[in-house]
N, C-alpha and C positions, 0 to 999 in steps of 0.2 A: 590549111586552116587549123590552127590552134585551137585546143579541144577546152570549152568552158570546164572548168574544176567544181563550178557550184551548180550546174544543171545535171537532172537524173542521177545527183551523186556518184558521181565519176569515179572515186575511189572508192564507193563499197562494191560498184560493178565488178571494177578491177580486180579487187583481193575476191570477190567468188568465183573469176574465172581462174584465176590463180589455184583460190582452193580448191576447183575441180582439179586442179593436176595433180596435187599433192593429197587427192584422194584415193586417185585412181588405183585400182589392185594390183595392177601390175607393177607399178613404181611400188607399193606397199606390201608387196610379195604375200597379200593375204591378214597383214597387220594393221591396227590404227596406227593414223598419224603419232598418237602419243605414245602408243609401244613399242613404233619402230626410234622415234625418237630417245625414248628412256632407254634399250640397248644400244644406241650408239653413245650415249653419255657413259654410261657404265661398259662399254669395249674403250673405249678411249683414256677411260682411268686405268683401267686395265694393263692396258698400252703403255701408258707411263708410269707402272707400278704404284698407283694411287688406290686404297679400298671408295667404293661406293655406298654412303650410306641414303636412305629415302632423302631426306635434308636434299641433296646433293642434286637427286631431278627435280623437288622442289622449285629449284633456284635456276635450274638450267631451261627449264618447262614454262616456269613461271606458273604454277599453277601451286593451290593451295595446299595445304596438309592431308585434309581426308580427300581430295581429290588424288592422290599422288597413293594415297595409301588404297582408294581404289582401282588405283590402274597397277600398283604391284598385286594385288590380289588376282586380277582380271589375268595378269602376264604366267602368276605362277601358277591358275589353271591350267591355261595354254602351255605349260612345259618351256616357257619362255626365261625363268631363273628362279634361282632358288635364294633363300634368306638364312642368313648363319650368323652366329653369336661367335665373340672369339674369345679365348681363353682368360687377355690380359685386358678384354675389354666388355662385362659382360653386360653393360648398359645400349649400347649400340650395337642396333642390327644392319649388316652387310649386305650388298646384293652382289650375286655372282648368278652370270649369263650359261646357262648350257650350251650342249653343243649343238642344238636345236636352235635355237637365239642366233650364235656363230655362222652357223651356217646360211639362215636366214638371211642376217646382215650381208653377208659375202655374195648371196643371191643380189639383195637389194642392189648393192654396189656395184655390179656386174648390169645389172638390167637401167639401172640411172645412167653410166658410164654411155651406155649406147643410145638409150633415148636424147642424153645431151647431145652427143658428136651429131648424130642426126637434125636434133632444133638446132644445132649452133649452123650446121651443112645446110640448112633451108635459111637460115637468119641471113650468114654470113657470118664467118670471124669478125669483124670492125664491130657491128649491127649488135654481135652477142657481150661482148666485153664492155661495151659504150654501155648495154641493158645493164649487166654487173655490176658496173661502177653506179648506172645509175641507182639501184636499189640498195647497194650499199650507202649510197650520200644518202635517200630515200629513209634508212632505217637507224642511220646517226641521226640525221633531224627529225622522225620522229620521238625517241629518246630523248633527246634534249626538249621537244615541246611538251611529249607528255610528263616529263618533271615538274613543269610549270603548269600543265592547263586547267588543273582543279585545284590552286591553291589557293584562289578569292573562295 
């Protein structure tokens, strides 16, 4: 039986049991979704020699200006990164990950690593890659519709 899309709102069930997972502490090794998220943007620039400025998780987050400036606040209580000015650039401020951040991340990495192999070992290989693919077609067409759906 094919599951109606317009009864009991089928997709906001969906994305909150979803959100449960990618709440969960142990996948979040103790971080919010948005902090664990904002150090992997800024290790990955990292990664390929790119600086990270606020701008930069703006735009990867999706989230606003003073939302973005409250979660690097929130992050540099936590020992999570520090912010630095550079010498040839003294209008842009930098973010740089400690090794507290670092290490985090590599925990996170380690502990997702094994909870997939695990879902994908309960799914099936076939079952988990078919899912992939599907929420990848899933988040190109949303994209494309949310470009269009508030423009009347």
């Amino acid at each position: 039986m094919k599951p109606d899309l317009g009864k009991d709102n089928l997709l906001l069930t969906t994305m909150c049991r979803a959100g449960a997972v990618f709440r969960d502490q142990h996948l979040l090794c103790g971080l919010t979704f948005q902090e664990l998220s904002a150090c992997h943007v800024v290790r990955i620039n990292d990664q390929m020699n790119k600086p990270t400025r606020a701008k930069d998780i703006s735009v990867a987050l999706e989230i606003s200006k003073p939302a973005v400036s409250k979660l690097l606040n929130a992050m540099e209580d936590k020992g999570l990164l520090l912010r630095e000015r550079r010498e040839n650039d003294r209008k842009s401020v930098y973010l740089i990950l400690t090794e507290k951040a670092i290490d985090l991340i590599e925990e996170q990495k380690a502990t997702a690593s094994v909870v997939t192999k695990k879902i994908f070992a309960e799914m099936g290989m076939d079952k988990a890659k078919e899912f992939l693919a599907d929420m990848n077609l899933f988040y190109e067409c949303y994209k494309k519709v949310e470009a269009k759906l508030w423009e009347d």
